[in-house]
C-alpha positions in Angstrom: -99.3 -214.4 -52.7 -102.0 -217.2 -52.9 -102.3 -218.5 -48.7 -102.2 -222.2 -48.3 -105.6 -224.6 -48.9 -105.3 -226.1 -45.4 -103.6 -222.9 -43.5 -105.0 -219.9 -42.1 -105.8 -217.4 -45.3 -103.0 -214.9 -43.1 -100.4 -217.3 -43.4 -98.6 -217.4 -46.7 -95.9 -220.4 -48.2 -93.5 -217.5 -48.1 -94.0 -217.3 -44.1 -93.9 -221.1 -43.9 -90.6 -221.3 -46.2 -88.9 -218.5 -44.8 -89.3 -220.3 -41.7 -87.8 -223.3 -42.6 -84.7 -221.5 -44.2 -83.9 -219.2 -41.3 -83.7 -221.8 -38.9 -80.1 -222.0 -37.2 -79.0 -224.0 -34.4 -78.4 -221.2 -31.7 -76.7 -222.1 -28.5 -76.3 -218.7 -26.7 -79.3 -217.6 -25.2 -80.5 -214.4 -22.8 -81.7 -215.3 -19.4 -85.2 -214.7 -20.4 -87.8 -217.4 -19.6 -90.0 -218.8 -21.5 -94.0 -219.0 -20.5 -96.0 -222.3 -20.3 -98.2 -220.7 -23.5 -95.7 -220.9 -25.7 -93.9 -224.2 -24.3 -97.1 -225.7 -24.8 -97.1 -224.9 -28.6 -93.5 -226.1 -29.0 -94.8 -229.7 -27.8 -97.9 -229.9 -29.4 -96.3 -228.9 -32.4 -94.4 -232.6 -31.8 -97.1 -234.3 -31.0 -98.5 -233.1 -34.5 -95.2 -234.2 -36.2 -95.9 -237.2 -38.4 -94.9 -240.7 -37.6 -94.8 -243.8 -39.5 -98.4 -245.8 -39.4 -99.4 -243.1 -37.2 -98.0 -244.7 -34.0 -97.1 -241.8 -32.4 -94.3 -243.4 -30.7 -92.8 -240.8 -28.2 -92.6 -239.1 -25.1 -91.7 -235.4 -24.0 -89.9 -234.8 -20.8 -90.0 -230.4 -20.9 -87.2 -229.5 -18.5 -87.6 -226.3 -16.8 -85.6 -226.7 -13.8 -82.5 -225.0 -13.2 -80.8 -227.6 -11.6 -82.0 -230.6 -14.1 -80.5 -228.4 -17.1 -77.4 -228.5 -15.9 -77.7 -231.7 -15.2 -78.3 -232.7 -18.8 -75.4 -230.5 -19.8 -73.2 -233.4 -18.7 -74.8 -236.3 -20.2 -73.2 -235.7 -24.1 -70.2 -234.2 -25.4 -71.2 -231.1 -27.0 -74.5 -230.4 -24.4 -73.2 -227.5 -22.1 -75.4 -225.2 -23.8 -78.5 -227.1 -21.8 -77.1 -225.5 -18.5 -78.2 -222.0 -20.1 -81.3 -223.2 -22.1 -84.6 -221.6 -20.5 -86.0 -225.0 -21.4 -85.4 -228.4 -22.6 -87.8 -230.9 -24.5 -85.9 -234.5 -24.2 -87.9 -237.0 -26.6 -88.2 -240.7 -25.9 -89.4 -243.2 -28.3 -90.5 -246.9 -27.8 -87.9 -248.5 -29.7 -85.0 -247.3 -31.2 -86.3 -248.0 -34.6 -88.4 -245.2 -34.2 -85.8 -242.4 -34.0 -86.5 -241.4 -37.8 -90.2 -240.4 -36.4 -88.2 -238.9 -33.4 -86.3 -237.0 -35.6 -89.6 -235.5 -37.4 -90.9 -234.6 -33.8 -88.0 -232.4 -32.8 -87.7 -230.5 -36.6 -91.3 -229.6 -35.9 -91.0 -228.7 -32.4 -87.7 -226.4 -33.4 -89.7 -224.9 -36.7 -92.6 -224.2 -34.3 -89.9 -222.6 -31.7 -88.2 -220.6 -34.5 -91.8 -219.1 -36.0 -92.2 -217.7 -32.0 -88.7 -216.3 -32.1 -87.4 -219.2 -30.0 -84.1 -220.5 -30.7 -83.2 -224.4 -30.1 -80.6 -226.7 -30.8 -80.8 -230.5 -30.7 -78.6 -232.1 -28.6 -77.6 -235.9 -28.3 -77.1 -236.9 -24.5 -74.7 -239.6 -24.9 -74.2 -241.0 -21.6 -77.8 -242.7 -21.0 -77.0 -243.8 -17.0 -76.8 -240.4 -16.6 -79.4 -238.8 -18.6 -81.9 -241.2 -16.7 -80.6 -240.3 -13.6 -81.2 -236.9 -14.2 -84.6 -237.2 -15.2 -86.1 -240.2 -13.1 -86.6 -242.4 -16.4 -87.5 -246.2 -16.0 -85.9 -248.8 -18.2 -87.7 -249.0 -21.7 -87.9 -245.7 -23.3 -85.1 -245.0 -25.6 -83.5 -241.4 -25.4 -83.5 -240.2 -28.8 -82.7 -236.1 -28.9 -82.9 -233.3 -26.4 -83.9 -230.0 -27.7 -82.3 -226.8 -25.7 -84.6 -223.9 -26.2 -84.3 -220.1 -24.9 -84.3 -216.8 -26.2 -81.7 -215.7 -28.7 -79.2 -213.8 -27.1 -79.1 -210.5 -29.2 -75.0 -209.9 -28.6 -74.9 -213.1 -31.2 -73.3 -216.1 -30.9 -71.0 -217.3 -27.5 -67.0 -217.8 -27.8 -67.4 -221.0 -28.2 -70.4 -221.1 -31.1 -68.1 -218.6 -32.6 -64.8 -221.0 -32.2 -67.1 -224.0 -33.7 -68.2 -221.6 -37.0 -64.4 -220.5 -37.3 -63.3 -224.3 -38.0 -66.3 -225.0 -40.4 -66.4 -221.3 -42.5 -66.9 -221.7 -45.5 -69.1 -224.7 -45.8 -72.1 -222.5 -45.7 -74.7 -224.7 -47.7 -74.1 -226.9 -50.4 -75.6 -226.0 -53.8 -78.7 -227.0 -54.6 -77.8 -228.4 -57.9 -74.7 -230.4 -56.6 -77.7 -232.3 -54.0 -80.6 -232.9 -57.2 -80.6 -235.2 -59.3 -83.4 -235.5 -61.9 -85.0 -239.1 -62.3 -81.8 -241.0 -63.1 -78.7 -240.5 -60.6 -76.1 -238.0 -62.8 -78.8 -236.3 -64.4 -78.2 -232.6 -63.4 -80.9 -229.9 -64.8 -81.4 -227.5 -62.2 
């Protein structure tokens, strides 16, 4: 396999690719923490992440505290899994028209997780008094996405990831050809 013109000869597409295919939302983590190495990596890897006219537009609260995760765990809906995270990476942008970039920022600090064997799953905090209680923020930044981040737990998914993927089986992925269309809208080659 031919490596990549800008990448490290080691790394390969296939590495990069299988990377991005593997990647699964994981809420169920061991206890297991995880160093300030490779936290570092995961938000560097975001600050990396591209953003429109290169502005850059966010901030990273990383969230190691016990006592701050669960915290966070009750500022959405479907965030309990923060209370058990080893970490957290909440991103703040300047304006809420920057939550596309946002979004580019927490794919690539989740990809970068993943390629350490670090599991994460984005979570939305919906109850923004809260979530800046719990983290000291000043008026101004927008919330966009927290990440949760730990070690996969090896016994598999919790009851309740397991109750979620019950209602959904059999969505799986949608074909690749029912997604493409080729130049004109309708136009199915694939």
């Amino acid at each position: 396999m031919q490596a990549h013109p800008v990448l490290p000869a080691k790394w390969t597409r296939v590495d990069l690719y299988r990377c991005v295919v593997t990647k699964r939302d994981l809420r169920t983590f061991t206890g297991q923490t995880i160093e300030p190495g490779p936290l570092r990596r995961v938000l560097n890897a975001g600050r990396h992440s591209g953003s429109a006219r290169n502005r850059q537009p966010w901030q990273f609260v990383a969230v190691t505290d016990r006592d701050v995760l669960r915290r966070l765990a009750r500022c959405g809906r479907f965030a309990g899994h923060l209370a058990t995270a080893a970490a957290a990476v909440v991103i703040l942008v300047e304006e809420r028209g920057h939550l596309f970039d946002a979004g580019r920022c927490a794919q690539s600090m989740m990809l970068a997780a993943w390629g350490m064997g670090i599991a994460s799953c984005p979570v939305t905090l919906h109850h923004d008094a809260q979530t800046r209680a719990a983290l000291g923020l000043p008026k101004g930044p927008v919330v966009a996405t927290a990440i949760a981040l730990g070690y996969p737990d090896p016994r598999g998914r919790g009851r309740l990831e397991r109750l979620a993927l019950r209602a959904i089986a059999g969505r799986g992925r949608k074909p690749l050809v029912d997604l493409v269309h080729w130049n004109q809208y309708g136009r199915r080659l694939l």
